[in-house]
VOMIMI-598872 format. One line per field, with one value per residue: residue number from 1; residue in three letters; x, y, z of N, C-alpha, C, CB in turn. Coordinates in Angstrom, 2 decimals. Glycine has a CB too. Layout:
BEGIN
pos = [NUM; ...]
code = [ALA; ...]
npx = [X; ...]
npy = [Y; ...]
npz = [Z; ...]
capx = [X; ...]
capy = [Y; ...]
capz = [Z; ...]
cpx = [X; ...]
cpy = [Y; ...]
cpz = [Z; ...]
cbpx = [X; ...]
cbpy = [Y; ...]
cbpz = [Z; ...]
END
This chain:
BEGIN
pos = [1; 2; 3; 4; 5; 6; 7; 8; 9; 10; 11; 12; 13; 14; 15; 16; 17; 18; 19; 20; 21; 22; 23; 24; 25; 26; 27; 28; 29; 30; 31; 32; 33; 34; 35; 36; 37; 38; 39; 40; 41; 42; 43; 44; 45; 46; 47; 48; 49; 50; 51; 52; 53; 54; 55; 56; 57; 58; 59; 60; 61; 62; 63; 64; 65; 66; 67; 68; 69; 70; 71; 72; 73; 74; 75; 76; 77; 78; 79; 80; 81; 82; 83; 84; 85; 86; 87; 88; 89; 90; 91; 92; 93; 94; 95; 96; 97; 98; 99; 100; 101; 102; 103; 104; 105; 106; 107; 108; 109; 110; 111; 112; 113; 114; 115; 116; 117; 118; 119; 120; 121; 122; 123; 124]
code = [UNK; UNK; UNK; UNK; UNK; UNK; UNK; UNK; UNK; UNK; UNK; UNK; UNK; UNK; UNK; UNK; UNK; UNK; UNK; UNK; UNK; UNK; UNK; UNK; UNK; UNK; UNK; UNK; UNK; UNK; UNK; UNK; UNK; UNK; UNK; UNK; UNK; UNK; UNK; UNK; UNK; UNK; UNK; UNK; UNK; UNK; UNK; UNK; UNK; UNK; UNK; UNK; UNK; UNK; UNK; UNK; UNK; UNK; UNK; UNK; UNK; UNK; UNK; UNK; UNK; UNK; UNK; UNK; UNK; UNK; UNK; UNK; UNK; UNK; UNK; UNK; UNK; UNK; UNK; UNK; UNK; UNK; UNK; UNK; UNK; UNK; UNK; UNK; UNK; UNK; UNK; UNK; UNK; UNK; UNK; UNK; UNK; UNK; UNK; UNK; UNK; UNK; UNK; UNK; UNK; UNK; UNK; UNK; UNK; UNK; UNK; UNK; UNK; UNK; UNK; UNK; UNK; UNK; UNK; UNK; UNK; UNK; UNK; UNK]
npx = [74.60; 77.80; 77.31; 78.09; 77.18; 77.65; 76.31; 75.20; 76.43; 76.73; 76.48; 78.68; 79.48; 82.81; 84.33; 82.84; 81.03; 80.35; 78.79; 79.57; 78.45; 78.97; 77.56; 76.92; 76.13; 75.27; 77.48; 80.12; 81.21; 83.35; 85.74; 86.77; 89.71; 87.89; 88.26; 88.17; 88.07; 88.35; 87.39; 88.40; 87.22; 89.00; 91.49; 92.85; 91.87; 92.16; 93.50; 92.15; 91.18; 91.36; 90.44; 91.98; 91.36; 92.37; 93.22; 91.52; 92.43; 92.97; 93.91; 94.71; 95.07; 97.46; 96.40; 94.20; 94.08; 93.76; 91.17; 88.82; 87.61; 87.39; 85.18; 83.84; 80.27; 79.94; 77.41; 75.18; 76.37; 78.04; 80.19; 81.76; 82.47; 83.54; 83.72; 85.05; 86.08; 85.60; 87.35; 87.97; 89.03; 88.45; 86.49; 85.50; 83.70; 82.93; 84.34; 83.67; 85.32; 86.42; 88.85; 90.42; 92.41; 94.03; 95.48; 95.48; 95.76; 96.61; 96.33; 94.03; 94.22; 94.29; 92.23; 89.02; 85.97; 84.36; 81.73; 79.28; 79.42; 79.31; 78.67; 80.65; 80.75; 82.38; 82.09; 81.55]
npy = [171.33; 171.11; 168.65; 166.60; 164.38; 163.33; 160.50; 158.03; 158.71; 158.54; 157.44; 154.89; 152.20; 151.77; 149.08; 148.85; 148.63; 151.10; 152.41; 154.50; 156.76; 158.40; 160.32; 161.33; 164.28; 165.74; 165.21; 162.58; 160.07; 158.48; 159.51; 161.18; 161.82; 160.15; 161.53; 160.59; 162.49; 163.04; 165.38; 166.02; 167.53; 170.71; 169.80; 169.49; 168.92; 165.41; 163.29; 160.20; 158.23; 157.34; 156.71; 156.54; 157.92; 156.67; 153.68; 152.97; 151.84; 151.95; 153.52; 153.90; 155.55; 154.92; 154.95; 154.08; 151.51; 148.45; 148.15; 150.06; 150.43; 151.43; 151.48; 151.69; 152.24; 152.24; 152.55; 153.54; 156.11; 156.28; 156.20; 154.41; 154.04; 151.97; 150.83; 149.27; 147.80; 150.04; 152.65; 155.23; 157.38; 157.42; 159.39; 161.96; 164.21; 163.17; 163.82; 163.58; 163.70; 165.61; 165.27; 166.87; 165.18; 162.42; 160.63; 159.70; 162.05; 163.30; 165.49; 168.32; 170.81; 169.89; 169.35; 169.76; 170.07; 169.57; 167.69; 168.18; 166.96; 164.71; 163.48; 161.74; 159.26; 157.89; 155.74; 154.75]
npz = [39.94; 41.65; 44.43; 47.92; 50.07; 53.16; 55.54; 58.10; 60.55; 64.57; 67.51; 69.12; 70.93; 72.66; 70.35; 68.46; 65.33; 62.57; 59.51; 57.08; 54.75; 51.57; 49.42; 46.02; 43.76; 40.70; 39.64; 38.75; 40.63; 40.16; 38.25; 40.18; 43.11; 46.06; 49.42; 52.74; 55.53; 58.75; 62.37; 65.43; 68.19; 69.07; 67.65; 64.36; 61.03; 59.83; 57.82; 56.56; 54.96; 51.63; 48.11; 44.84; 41.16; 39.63; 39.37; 41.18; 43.75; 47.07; 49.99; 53.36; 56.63; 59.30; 61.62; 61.62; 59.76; 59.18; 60.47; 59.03; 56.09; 52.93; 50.33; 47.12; 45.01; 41.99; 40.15; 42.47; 43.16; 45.20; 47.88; 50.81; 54.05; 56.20; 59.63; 61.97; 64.82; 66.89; 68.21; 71.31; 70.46; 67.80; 67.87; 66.27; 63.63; 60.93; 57.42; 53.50; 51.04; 47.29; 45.08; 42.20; 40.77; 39.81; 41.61; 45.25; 48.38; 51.68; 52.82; 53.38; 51.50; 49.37; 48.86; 46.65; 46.66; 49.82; 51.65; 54.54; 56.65; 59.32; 62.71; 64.67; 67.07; 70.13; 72.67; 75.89]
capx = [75.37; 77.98; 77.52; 77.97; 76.63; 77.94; 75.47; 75.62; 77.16; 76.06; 76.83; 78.83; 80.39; 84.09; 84.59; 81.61; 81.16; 79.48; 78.96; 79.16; 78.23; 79.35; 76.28; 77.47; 75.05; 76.26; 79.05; 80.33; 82.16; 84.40; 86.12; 87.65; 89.81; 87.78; 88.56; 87.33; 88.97; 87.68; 88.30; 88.26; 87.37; 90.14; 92.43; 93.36; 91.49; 93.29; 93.34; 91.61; 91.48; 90.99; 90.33; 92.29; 90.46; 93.07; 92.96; 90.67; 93.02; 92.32; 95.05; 94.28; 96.20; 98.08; 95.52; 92.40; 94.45; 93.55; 89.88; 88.38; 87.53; 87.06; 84.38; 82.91; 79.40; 79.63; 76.07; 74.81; 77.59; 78.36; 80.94; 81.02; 83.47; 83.15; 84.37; 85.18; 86.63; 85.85; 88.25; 86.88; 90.12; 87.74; 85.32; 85.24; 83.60; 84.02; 83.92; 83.88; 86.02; 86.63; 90.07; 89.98; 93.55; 93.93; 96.15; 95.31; 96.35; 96.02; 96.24; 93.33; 94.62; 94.17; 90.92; 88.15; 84.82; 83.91; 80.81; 78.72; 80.04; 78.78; 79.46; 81.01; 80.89; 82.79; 82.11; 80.67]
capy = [171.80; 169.45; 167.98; 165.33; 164.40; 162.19; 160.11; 157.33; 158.87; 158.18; 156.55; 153.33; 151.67; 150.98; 148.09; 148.39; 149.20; 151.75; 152.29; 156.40; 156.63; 159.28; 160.08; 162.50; 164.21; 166.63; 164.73; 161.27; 160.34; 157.51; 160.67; 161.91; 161.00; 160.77; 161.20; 160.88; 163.18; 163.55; 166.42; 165.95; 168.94; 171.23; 169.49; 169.62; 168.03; 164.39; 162.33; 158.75; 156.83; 157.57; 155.79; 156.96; 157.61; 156.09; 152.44; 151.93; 151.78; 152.51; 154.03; 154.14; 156.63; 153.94; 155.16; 153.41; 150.61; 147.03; 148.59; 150.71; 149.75; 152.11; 150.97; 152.82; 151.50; 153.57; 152.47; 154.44; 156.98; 156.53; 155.47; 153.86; 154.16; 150.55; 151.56; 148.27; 147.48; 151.94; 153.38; 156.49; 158.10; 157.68; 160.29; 163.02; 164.86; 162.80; 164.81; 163.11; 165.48; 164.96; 165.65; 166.60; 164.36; 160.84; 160.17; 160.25; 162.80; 163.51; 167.11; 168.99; 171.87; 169.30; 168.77; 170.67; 170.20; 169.16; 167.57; 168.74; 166.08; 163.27; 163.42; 159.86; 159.58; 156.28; 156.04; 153.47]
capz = [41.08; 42.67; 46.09; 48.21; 51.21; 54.29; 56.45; 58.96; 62.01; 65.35; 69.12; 69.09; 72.35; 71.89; 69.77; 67.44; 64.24; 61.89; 58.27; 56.71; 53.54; 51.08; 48.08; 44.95; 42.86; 39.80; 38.77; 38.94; 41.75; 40.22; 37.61; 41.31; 44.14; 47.22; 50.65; 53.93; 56.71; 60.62; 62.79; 66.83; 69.13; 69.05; 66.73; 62.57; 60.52; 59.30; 56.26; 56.93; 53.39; 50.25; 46.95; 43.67; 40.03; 38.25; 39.57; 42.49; 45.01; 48.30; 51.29; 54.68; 57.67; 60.62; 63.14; 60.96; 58.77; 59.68; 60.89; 58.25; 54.36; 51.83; 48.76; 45.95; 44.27; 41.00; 40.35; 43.30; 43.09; 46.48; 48.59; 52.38; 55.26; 57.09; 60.59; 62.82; 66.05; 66.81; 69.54; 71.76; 69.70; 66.38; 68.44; 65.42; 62.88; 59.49; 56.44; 52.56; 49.91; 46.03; 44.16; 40.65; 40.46; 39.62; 43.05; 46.69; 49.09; 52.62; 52.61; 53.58; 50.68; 47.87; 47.62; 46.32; 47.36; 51.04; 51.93; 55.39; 57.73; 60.14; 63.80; 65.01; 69.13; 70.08; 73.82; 76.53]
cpx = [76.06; 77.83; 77.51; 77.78; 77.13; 75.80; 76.17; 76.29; 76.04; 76.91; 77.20; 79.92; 82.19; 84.41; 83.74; 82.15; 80.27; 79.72; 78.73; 79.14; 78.59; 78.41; 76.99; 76.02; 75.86; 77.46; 79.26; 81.48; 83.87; 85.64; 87.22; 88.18; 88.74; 88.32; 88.06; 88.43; 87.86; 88.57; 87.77; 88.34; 88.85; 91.60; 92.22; 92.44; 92.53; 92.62; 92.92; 91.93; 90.98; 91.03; 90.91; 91.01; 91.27; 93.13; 92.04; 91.39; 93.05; 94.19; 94.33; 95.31; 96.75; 97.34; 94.69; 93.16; 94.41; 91.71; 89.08; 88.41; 86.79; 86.43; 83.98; 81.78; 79.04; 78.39; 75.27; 75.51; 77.49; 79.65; 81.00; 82.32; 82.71; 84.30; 84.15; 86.03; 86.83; 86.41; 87.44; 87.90; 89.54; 86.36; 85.94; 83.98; 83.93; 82.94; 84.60; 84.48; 86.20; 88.14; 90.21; 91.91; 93.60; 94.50; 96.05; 96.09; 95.91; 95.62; 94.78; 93.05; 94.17; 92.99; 90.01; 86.18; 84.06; 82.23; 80.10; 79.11; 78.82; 79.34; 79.75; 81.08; 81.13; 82.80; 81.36; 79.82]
cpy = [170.60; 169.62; 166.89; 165.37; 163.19; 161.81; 158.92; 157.45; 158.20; 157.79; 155.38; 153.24; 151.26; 149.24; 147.47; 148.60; 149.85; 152.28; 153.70; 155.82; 158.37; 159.50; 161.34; 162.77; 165.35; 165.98; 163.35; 160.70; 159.37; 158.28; 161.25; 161.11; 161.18; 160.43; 161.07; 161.28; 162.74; 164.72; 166.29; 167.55; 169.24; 170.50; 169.73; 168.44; 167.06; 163.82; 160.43; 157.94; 157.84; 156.71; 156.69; 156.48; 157.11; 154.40; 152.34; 152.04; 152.65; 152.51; 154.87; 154.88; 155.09; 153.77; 153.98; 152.05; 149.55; 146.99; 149.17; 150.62; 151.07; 151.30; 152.11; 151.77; 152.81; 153.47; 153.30; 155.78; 157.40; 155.74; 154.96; 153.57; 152.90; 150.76; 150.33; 148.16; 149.05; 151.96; 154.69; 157.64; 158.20; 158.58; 161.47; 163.33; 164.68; 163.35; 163.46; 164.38; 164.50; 166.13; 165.84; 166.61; 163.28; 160.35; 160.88; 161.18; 163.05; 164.96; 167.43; 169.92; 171.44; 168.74; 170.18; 170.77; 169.25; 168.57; 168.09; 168.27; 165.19; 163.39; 161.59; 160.03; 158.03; 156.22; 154.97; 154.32]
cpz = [41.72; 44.08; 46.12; 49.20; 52.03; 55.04; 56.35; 60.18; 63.15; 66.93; 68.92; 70.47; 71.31; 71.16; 68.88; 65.88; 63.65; 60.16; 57.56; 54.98; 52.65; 49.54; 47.68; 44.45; 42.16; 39.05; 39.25; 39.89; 41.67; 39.15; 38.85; 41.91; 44.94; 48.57; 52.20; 54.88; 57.94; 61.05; 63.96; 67.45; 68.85; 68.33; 65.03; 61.92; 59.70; 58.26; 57.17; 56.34; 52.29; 49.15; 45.55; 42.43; 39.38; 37.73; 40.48; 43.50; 46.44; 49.24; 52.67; 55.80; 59.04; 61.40; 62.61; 60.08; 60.06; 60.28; 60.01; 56.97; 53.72; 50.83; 48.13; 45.78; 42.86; 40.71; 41.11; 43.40; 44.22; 47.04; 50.08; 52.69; 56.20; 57.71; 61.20; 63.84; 67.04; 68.41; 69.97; 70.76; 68.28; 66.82; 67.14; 64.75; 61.51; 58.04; 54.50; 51.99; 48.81; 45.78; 43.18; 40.77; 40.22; 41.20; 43.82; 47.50; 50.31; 53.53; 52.36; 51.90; 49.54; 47.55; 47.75; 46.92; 48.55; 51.03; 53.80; 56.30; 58.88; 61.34; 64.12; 66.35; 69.64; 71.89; 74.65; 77.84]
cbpx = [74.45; 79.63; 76.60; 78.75; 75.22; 79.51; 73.96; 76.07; 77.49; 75.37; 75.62; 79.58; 79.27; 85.09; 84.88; 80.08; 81.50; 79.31; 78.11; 80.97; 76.62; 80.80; 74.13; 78.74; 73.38; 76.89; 80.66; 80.48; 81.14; 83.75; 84.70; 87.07; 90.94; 86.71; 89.20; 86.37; 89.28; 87.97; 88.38; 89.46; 87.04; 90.22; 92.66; 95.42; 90.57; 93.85; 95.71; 90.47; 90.11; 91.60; 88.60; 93.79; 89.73; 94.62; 93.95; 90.49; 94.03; 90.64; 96.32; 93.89; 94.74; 99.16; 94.48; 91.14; 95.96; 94.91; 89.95; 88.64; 86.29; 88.14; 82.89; 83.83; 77.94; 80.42; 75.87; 74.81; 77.74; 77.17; 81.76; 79.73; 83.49; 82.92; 83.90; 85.34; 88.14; 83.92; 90.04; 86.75; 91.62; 87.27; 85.38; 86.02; 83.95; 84.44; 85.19; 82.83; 88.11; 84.98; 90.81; 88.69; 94.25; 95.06; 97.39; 95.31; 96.49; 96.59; 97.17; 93.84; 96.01; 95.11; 89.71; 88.38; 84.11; 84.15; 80.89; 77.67; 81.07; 79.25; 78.60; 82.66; 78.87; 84.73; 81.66; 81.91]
cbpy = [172.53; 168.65; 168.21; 164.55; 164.46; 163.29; 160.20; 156.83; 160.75; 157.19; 156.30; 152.63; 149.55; 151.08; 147.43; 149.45; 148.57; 152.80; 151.22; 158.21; 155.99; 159.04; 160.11; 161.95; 164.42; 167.68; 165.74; 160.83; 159.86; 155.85; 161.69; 162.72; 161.12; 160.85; 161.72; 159.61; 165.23; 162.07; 167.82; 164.94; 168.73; 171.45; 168.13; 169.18; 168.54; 163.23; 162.35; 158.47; 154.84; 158.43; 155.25; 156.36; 158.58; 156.50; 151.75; 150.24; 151.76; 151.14; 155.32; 152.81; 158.64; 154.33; 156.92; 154.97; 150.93; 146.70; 149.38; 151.47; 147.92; 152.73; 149.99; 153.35; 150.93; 153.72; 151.48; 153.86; 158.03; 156.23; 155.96; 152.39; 156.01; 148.90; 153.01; 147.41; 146.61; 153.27; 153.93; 156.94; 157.30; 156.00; 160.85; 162.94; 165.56; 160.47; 166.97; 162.42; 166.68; 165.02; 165.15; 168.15; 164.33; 160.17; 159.90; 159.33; 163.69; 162.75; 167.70; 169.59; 172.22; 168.27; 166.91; 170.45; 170.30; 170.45; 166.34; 168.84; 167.24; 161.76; 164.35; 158.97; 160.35; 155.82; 157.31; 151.92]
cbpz = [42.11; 42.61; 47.15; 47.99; 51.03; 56.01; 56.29; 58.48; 62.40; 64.61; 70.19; 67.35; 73.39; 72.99; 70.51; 67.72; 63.59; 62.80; 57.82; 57.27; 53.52; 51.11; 48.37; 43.54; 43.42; 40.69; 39.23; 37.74; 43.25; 39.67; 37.19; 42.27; 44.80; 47.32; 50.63; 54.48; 56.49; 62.15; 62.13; 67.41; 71.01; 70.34; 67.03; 62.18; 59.91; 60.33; 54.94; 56.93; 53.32; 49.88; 46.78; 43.44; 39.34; 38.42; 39.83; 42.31; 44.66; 49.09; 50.52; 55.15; 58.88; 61.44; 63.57; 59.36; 57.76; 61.14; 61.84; 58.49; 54.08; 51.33; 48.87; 44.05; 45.41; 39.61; 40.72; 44.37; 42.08; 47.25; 48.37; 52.56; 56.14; 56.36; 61.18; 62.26; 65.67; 66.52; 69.04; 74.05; 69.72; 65.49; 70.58; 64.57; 63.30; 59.35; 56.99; 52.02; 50.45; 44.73; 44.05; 39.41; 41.10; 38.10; 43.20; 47.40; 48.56; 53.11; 51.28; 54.86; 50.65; 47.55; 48.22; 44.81; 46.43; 51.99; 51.40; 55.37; 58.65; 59.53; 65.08; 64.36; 70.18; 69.08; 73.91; 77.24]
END
């Protein structure tokens, strides 16, 4: 059965940092894109980063670039959201997803299987 599971959420004062982790089981996670979205009270869920299966390469959204690192450890078949310098504006709801595509997307529509999600609460 595939899944994947987020952890690492939590309470961080503005200007911390925190580390989510994204664990596969069923399938291999470096075969997919993945992505990590958030979704804030009453808004759409957004595209964050993602890592392509074709090279590795990682793409981050304007809000989170210069702050936020995408890794894989195919070994563990996990991946990790390294969240630094967190704004109260990174207060969501962050969700891991897989793509059965080689290239990233930030579209909600294009991926296939969601994981359960992680609340994030960036606040002093």
């Amino acid at each position: 059965q595939v899944q994947i599971v987020e952890s690492g959420g939590g309470l961080v004062q503005p200007g911390g940092s925190l580390r989510l982790s994204c664990q596969a089981s069923g399938f291999a996670l470096d075969y997919y894109v993945i992505g990590w979205f958030r979704q804030a009270p009453g808004k759409e869920r957004e595209g964050v980063s993602c890592i392509s299966s074709s090279d590795g390469s990682t793409y981050y959204s304007d809000s989170v670039k210069g702050r936020f690192t995408f890794t894989r450890d195919n070994a563990e078949n996990t991946v990790y959201l390294q969240m630094n310098s967190m704004k109260p504006e990174d207060t969501a709801v962050y969700y891991c997803a897989i793509r059965d595509d080689p290239d990233c997307s930030d579209a909600v529509e294009d991926y296939d299987t969601w994981g359960q999600g992680t609340q994030v609460t960036v606040s002093s």
